[in-house]
N, C-alpha and C positions, 0 to 999 in steps of 0.2 A: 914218278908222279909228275903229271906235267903240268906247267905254268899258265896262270891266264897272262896272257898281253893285250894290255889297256894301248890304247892311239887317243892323243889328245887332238880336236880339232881345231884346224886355223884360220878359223872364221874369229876369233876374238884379237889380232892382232890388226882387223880392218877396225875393228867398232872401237878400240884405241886409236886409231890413227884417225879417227873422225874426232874422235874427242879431243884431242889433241890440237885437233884444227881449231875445231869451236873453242876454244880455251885460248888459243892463238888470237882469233879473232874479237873473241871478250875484251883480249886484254889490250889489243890496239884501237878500239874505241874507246875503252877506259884513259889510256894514255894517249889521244888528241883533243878526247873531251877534259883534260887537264891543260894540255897546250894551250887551246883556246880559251878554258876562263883564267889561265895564267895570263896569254896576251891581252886580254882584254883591261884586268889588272893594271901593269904597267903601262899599256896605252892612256889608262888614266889618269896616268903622275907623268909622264912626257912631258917635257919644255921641250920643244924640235930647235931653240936657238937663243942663246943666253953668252951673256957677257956681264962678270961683276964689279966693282966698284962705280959701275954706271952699269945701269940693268938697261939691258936692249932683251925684248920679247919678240921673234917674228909672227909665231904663232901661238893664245895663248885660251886654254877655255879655264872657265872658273865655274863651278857650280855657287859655292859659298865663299866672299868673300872677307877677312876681318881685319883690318887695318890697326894697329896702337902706334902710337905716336909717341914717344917718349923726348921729352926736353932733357939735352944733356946739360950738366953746370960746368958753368963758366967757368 
C-alpha cells in the first residue's frame, strides 16, 4: 500500500522574518519614544550648578515659584 508524501513549503519562514523585523522596528520606536519623554522629564528638574549652605545657581528656569519664610526662635 503506498504512502502519500506531503512537502511543506518554505515560503512561510520569509513572511516570519519580515514580521519579525516589523516587530523589531515597532519596538525601537516604542523605546526612543520613551528616551525622549523620559529626557525631557529630567531635563526639567536640572539645576546644571549648585552649591549648599550658600546657594550658587549658574543656571536656573522656574515655571512656578513659592517662597515661605519661616522665623526661627530665638
Amino acid at each position: 500500500m503506498p504512502r502519500e508524501v506531503t512537502r511543506q513549503t518554505k515560503a512561510a519562514p520569509a513572511t516570519s522574518l519580515l514580521a519579525l523585523a516589523v516587530g523589531a522596528a515597532a519596538f525601537a520606536a516604542v523605546a526612543v519614544g520613551a528616551l525622549a519623554i523620559g529626557r525631557l522629564a529630567v531635563g526639567r528638574l536640572t539645576i546644571r550648578k549648585a552649591r549648599f549652605k550658600v546657594l550658587e545657581v549658574d543656571e536656573l528656569t522656574v515655571h512656578k515659584l513659592r517662597v515661605l519664610e519661616e522665623e526661627r526662635a530665638a
